[in-house]
C-alpha positions, 0 to 999 in steps of 0.5 A, a space after each residue: 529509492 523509488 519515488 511515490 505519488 501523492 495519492 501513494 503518500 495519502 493511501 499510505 497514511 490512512 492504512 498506517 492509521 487503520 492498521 494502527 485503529 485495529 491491531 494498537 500496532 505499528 504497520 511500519 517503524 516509521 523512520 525520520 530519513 524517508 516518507 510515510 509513502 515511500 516506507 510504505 511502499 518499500 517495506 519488506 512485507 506485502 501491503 495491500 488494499 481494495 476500495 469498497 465498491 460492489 466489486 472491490 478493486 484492488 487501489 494499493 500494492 506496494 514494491 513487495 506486492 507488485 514484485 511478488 504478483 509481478 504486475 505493473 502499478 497500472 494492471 494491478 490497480 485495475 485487478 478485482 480483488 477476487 483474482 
């Protein structure tokens, strides 16, 4: 299990509550045994998310995402979303 940071465990919240806010839907099952972050960040499906600046940056890639993209945390939270 990997440990998630803070801001990891904050950014997962707000795309949980948005995902929730569009769709009516649950991103993820939400299970009592691990944190919001840490199911986020270990769920079996890319979750992915930019900030909302001119030139969007991508701030979130879970486990799946890095993994698939086969790039570092730092790297990819540096990356333009349009790459």
């Amino acid at each position: 299990m990997a440990n998630v940071s803070k801001f990891q465990e904050e950014h997962a919240k707000r795309l949980i509550d948005s995902f929730k806010a569009v769709t009516g839907r649950d991103l993820i099952g939400l299970e009592a045994i691990a944190s919001i972050g840490q199911q986020s960040f270990e769920a079996p499906f890319v979750v992915v998310s930019h900030n909302g600046g001119d030139d969007l940056v991508q701030n979130y890639r879970n486990l799946t995402a890095l993994n698939l993209w086969e790039m570092a945390w730092e790297d990819f939270t540096r990356t333009p979303s349009r790459r």
